[in-house]
N, C-alpha and C positions, 0 to 999 in steps of 0.2 A: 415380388422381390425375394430373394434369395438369402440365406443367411447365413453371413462368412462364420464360418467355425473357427478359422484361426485369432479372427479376431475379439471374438467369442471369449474365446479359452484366455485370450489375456486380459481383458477385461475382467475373469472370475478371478487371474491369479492376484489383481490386483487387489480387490474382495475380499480374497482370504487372507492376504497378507494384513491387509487393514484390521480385523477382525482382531486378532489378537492383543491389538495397539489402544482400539477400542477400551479394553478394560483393563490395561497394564498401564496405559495415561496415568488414568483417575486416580488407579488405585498407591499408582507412586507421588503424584500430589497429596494424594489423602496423608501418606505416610510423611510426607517433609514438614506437611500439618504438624503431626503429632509431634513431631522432634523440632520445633520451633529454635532451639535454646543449645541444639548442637551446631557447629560450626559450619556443617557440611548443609544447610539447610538450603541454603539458595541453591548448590550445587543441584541437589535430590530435588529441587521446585524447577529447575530448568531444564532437567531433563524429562522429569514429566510433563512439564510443559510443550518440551518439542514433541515428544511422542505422542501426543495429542492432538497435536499441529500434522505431524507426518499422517496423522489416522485419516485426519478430514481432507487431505492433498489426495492420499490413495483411493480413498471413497468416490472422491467425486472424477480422479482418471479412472479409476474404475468403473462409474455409471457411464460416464463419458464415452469408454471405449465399448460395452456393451450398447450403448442406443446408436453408435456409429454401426455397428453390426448387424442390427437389427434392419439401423432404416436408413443405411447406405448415407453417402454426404450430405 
């Protein structure tokens, strides 16, 4: 079996996008942590939140479209 490159390559773009999400989550939850007692605290907890959510969405169409690549439908 043959291995689509096109589909490949989006499968890694997915990957790399993820990646950044990965540790900009965390580390904007960690910060809404520490400012508990500003007003903007939920704000700052739900956007980290979703970006942490979008990381593990990208990840897995990411694995997703790399194993469809690999080993066809």
């Amino acid at each position: 079996m043959k291995t689509d490159k096109d589909l490949l390559n989006k499968g890694i773009k997915f990957l790399t996008i993820a990646l950044p999400c990965l540790f900009i989550g965390p580390a904007i939850i960690h910060f809404g942590f520490i400012n508990k007692l500003q007003p903007t605290f939920y704000l700052i907890l739900g956007i980290g939140i979703a970006i942490c959510i979008t990381a593990m969405v990208l990840m897995f169409l990411g694995l997703n479209t790399i194993m469809k690549s690999l080993f066809g439908k």
